[in-house]
C-alpha positions in Angstrom: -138.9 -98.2 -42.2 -141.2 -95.6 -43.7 -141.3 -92.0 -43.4 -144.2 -91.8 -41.7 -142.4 -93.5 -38.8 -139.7 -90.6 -38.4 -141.4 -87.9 -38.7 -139.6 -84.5 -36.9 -142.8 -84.0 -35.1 -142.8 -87.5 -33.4 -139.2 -88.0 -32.3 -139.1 -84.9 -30.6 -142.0 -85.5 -29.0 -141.1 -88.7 -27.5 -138.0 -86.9 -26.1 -138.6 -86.9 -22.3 -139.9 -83.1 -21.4 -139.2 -81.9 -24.9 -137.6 -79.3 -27.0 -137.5 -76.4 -25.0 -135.2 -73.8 -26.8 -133.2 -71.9 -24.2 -134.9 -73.4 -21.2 -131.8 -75.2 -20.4 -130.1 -72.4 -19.0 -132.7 -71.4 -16.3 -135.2 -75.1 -16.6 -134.4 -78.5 -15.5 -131.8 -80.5 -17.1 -134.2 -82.7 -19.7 -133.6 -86.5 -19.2 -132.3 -87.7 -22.6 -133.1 -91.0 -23.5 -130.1 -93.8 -24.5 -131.2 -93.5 -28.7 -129.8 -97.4 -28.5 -132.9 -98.5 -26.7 -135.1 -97.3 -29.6 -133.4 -96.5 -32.7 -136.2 -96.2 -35.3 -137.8 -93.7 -33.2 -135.1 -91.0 -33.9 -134.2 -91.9 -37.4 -134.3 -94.3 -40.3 -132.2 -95.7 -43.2 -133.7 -95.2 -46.4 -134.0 -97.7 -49.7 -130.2 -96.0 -51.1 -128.9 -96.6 -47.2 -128.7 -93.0 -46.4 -129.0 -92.6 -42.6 -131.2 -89.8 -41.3 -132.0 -88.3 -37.9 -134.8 -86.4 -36.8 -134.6 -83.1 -35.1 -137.2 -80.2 -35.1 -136.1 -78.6 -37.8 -136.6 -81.9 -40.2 -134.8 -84.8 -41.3 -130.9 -84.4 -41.7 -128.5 -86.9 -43.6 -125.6 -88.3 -40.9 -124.4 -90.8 -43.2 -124.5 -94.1 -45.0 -125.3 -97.3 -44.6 -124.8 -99.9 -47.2 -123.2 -102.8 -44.7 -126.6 -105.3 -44.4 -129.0 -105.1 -42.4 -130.4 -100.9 -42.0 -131.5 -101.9 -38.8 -128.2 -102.9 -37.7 -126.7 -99.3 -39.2 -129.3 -97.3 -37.5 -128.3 -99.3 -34.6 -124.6 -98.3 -34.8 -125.3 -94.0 -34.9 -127.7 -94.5 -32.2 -124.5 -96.1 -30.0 -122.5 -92.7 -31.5 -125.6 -91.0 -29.8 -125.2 -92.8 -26.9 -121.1 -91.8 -26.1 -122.0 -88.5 -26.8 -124.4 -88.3 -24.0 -122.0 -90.5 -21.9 -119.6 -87.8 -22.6 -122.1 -84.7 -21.5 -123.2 -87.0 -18.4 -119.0 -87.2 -17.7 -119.1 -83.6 -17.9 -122.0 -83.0 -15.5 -120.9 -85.5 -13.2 -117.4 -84.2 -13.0 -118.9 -80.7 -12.3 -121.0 -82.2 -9.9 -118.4 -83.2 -8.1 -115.9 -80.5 -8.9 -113.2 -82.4 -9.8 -111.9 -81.0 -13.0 -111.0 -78.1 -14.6 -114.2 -75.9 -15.0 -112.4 -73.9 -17.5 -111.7 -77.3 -19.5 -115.4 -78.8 -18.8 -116.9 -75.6 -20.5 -114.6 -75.1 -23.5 -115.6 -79.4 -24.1 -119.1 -78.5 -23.2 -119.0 -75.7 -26.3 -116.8 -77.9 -28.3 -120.1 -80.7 -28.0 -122.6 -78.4 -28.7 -120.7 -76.8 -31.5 -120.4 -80.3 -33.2 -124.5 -81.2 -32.8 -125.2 -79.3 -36.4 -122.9 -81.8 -37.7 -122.9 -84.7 -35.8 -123.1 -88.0 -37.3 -125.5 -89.6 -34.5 -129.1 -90.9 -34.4 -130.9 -89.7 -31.1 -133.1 -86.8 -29.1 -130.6 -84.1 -30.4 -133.0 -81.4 -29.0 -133.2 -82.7 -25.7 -129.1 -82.9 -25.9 -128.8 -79.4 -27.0 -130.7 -78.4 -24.0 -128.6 -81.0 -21.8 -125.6 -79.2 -23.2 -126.9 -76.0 -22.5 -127.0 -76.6 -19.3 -124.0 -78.1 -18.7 -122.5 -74.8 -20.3 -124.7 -72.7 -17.7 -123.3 -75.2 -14.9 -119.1 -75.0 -16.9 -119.7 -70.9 -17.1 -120.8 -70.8 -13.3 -118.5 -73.0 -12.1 -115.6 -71.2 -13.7 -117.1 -68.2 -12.2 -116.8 -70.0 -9.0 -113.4 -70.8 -9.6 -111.8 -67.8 -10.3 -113.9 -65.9 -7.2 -112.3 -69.2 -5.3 -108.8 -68.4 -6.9 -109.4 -64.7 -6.1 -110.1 -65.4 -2.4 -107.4 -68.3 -2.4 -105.4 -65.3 -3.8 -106.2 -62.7 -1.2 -105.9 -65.1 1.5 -102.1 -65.9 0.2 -101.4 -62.2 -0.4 -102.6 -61.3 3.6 -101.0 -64.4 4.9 -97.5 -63.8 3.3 -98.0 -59.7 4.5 -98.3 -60.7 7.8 -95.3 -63.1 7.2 -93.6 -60.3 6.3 -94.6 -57.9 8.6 -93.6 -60.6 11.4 -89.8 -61.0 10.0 -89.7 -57.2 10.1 -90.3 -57.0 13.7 -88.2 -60.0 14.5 -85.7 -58.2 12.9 -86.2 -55.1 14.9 -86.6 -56.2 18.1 -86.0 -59.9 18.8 -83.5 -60.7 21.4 -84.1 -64.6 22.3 -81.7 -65.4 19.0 -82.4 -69.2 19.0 -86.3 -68.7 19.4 -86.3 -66.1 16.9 -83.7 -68.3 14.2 -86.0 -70.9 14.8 -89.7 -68.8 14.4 -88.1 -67.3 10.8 -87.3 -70.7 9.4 -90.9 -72.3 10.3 -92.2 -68.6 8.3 -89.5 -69.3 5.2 -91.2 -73.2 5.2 -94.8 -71.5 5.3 -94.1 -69.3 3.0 -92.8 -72.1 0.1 -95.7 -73.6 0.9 -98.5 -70.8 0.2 -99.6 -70.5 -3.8 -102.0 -68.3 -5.7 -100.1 -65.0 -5.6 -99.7 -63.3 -8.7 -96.1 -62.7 -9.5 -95.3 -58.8 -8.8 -96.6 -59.5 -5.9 -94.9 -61.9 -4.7 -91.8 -60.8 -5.3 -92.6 -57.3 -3.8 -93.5 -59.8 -0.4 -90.6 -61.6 -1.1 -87.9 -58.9 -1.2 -89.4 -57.9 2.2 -89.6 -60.9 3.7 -86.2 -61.6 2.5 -84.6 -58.0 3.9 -86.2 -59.0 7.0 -84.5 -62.0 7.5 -81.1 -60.1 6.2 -81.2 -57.7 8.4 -81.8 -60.3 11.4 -79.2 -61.9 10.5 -77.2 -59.0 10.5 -78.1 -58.1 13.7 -77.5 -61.4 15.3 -73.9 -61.9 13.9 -73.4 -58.4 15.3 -74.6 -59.4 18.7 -72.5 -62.6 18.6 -69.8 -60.9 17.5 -69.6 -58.3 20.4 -70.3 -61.0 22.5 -67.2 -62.7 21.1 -64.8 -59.8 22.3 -66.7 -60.0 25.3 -66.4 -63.0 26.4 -62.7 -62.7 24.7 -62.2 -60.1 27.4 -63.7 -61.7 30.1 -61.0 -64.7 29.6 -57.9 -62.2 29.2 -59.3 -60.4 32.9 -60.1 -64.1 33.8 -56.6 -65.4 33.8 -55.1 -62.2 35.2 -57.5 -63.1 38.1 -56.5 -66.7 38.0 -52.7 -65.2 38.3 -53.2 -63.1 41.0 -55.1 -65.9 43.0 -52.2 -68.4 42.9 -49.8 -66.1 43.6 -51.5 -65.4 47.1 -51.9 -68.9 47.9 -48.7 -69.6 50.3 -49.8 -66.4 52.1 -50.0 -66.5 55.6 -51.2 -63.1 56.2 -54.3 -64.4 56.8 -57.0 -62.0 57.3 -55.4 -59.5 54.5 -55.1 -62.5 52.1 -58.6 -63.9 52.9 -59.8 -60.1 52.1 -58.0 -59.9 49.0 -59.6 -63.4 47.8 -63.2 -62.2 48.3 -62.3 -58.9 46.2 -61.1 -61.1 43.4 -63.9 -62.9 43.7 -66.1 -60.0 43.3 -64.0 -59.2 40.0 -64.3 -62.6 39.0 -68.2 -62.5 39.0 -67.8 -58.8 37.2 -65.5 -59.9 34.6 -68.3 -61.8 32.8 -68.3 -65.2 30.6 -65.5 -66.1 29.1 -66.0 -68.7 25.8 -67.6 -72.0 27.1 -64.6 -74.0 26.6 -62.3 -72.4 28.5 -64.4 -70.6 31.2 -65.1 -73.6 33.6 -61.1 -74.6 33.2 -60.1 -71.2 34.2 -62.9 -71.6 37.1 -61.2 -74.5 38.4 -57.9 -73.0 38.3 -59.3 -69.9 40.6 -61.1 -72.4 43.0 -58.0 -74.3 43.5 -55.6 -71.5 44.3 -58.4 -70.7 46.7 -59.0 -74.1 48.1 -55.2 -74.2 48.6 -54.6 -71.4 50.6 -57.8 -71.6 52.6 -57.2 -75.1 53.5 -53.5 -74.0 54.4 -55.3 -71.1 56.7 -57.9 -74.0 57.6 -54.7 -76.2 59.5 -52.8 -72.7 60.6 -56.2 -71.8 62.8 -56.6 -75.8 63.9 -52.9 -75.7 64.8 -53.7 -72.1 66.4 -57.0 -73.5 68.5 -54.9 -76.2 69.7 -52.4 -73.7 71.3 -55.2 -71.3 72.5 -56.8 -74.2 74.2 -54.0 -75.5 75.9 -53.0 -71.6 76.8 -56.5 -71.4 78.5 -55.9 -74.5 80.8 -52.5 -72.3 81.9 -54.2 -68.9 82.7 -57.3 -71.0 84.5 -54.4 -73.2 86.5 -53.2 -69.4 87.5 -56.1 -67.9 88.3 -57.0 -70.9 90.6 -53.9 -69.5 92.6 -54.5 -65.9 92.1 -58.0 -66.1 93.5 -56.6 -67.3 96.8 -54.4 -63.9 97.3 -55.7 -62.4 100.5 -54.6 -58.7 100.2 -56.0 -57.7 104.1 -53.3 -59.3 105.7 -49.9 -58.4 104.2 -50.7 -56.2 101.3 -46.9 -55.8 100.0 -46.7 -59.8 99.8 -50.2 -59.8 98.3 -48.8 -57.1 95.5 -45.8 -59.0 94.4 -47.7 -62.0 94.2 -50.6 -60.9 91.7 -47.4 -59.0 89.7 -45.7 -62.1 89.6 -49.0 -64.0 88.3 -49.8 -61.3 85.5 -46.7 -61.7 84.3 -46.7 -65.3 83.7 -50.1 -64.8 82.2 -48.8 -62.8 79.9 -45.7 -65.1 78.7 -49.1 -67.4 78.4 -50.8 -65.8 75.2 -53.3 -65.9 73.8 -56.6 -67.6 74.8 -59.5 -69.0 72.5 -62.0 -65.8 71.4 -64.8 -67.2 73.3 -62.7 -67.7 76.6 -61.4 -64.2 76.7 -64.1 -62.3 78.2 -64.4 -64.8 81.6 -60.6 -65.7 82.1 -59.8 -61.6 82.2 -62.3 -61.0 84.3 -61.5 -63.3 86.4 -58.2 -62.2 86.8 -59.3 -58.7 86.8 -61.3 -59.3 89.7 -58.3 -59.9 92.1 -56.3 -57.2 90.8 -59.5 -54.7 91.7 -59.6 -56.6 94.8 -55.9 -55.8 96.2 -56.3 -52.4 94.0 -59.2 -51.8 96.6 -57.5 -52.8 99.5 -54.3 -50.7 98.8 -56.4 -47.8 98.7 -57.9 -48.2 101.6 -54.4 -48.8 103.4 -53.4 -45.6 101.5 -56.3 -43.3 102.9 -55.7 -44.2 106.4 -51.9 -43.4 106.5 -52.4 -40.3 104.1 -50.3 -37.5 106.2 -51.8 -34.9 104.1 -55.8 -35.5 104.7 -55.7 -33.2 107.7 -53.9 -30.6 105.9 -56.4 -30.5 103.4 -59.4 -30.4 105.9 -57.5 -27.4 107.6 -57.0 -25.8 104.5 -60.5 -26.4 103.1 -61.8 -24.8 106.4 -59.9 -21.7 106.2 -61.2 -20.8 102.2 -64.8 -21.3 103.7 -63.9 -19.0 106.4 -61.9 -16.7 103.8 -65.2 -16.7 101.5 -67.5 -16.2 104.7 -66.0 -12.8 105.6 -65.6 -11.6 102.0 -69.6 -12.1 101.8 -69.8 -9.7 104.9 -68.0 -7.4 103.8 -69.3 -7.0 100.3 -73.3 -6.9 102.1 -71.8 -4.2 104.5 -70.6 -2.4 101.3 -73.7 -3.0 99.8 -72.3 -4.7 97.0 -75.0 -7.0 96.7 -73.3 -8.6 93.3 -70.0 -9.5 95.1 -71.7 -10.8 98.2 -73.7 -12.9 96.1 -70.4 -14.3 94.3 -68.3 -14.9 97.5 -71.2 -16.6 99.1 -71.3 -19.2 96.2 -67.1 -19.7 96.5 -67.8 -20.5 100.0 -70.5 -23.0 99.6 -68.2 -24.8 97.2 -65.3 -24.8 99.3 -68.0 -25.8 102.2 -68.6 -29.5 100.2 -64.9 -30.1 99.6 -64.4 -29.7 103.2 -67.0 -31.9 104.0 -66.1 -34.9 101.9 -62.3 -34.7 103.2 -63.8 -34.6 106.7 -66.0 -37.7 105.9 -62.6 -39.4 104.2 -60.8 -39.2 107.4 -63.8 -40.6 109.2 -64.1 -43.4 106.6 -60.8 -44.4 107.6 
């Protein structure tokens, strides 16, 4: 291998696109050849075995060679060559794809180019420097990217776990439905486990309101249940003072009072509230069946009762079959005794169904009217005092006439006027007692 054959000029020149200084921060990425596939044109070994490499600024010493064959030494720094560009293509590739650490990809990307002065490699150094360069501009934007990523990310956790917060805090204030609420604060405490990315101070400034939040509904809760305890302790104490009262009343047989005073403590009962679940239905039960006991005794009283009535209503209709045939016109004394004698039988009877009432009295009440009538009629045409009264009658007409006359002949117009109207009354009576003794 001569020196004319690895001349600066030449190797970089055969570099695909290059040296281009600082282009690789705003150019293309170069393509950088594999220095394996041609060695010799990127160094040499010379007579001593000192290996050199060419780069733009001359030849540099990477080493030695003194094994055999100086081919098969140049071959070997050209393979070093090649795993450092596997390891910048690793790089890009994994920035490509974003799946490392840009922070970690930049500080190897520096680490690489910091080691090209020195590195013990035959190949297009150039065109790696300006590959790494670029692989630096692509670590240093990515990192930018990441931490306006881990800023956002950031942000977004900050907002999300405020409005977590700010969620408890009104659940605390103001939820009622306990179980939904219980429930809705422990899917918030599982979110909020699960969120990352917030700095420390503030997550514990999120975390001690999130946290008073959930204190203080828990607070409130136990409160709640707790009245609700002495409630519904109450509510059981009133409960079986209610239960007491309804078996007392259940041999009663004041039955309308009794049946009065059950729906009252009924009322109460529904007033009185829950009592605690496992005692509320037994004392239920135990108030039903006091009620179910005396009703059902009331049920057989009124069945025993209807029974009577019913048989009490076939009497009266068996009297009023004979009362209906009393004939008061022809002997009205007989006809008297007879309806007396029936009305008192009816009323050894008793009672009669509710329904039945109305026609089996008026029934009955329809032959007393009937010989009531004919007794007055009987009455007015043996009455010795009807003429008296017509004579009597006749003589305050008369008595009134005259005043009238006298008081016109006075001139006392006023007291004319008033005896006139006496006598005009007195003047009707005496015509309807006339008209009674004519009736007659």
């Amino acid at each position: 291998m001569t020196d004319q054959d690895t001349t600066p000029g030449s190797a970089a020149d055969g570099a695909a696109g290059g040296p281009t200084g600082g282009a690789g921060r705003t150019g293309a990425a170069p393509n950088v050849p594999h220095a394996s596939q041609n060695p010799a044109k990127w160094g040499r070994v010379d007579a001593d075995g000192t290996v050199y490499v060419s780069t733009p600024e001359g030849e540099r010493a990477v080493g030695s060679w003194q094994a055999g064959d100086p081919a098969e030494g140049l071959a070997l720094f050209a393979r070093k060559f090649d795993d450092l560009l596997t390891e910048v293509e690793l790089l890009e590739t994994r920035l490509t794809n974003r799946s490392g650490d840009p922070k970690h990809a930049l500080s190897n990307a520096r680490h690489l180019q910091e080691s090209l002065t020195e590195a013990a490699v035959v190949g297009d150094l150039a065109a790696l420097r300006t590959r790494l360069e670029h692989v630096v501009a692509h670590a240093e934007q990515a990192v930018d990217d990441a931490k306006q990523e881990k800023e956002q990310a950031r942000n977004q956790a900050v907002a999300r776990k405020e409005a977590l917060a700010a969620e408890a805090e009104e659940i605390a204030a103001e939820a009622t439905h306990w179980k939904n609420a219980g429930d809705r604060l422990r899917e918030m405490l599982a979110e909020w486990k699960k969120i990352r990315g917030v700095d420390r101070k503030t997550d514990e400034q999120l975390w001690r309101r999130f946290s008073k939040a959930r204190d203080a509904f828990s607070r409130r809760r136990g409160s709640h249940f707790a009245e609700l305890d002495r409630e519904r302790a109450a509510a059981k104490t009133r409960k079986q003072e209610l239960v007491e009262q309804a078996e007392a009343l259940t041999e009663s047989t004041d039955w309308g009072e009794t049946a009065a005073r059950y729906k009252e403590l009924m009322a109460e009962w529904k007033a009185a509230g829950r009592a605690p679940k496992d005692s509320d239905e037994a004392l239920w039960q135990q108030f039903r069946a006091a009620q179910d006991r005396f009703f059902s005794r009331r049920s057989e009283a009124f069945s025993e009762r209807d029974a009577e009535f019913a048989a009490n209503a076939k009497l009266k209709e068996e009297l009023l079959t004979e009362a209906e045939q009393i004939e008061p016109a022809g002997d009205l004394q007989a006809a008297q005794s007879h309806l007396h004698r029936i009305q008192q039988r009816w009323d050894e009877i008793g009672k009669v169904p509710r329904e039945r009432m109305r026609e089996l009295e008026g029934r009955l009440r329809a032959v007393a009217d009937r010989v009531r009538q004919a007794a007055d009629t009987q009455w007015r045409r043996t009455d010795p005092e009807a003429q008296a009264r017509v004579d009597q009658f006749r003589e305050r007409v008369q008595q009134f006439e005259s005043q009238a006359e006298k008081a016109r002949a006075a001139g006392d117009r006023r007291r004319a006027e008033q005896a006139e109207q006496q006598a005009q009354q007195w003047r009707e009576w005496l015509t309807a007692a006339e008209q009674a003794i004519a009736d007659r």
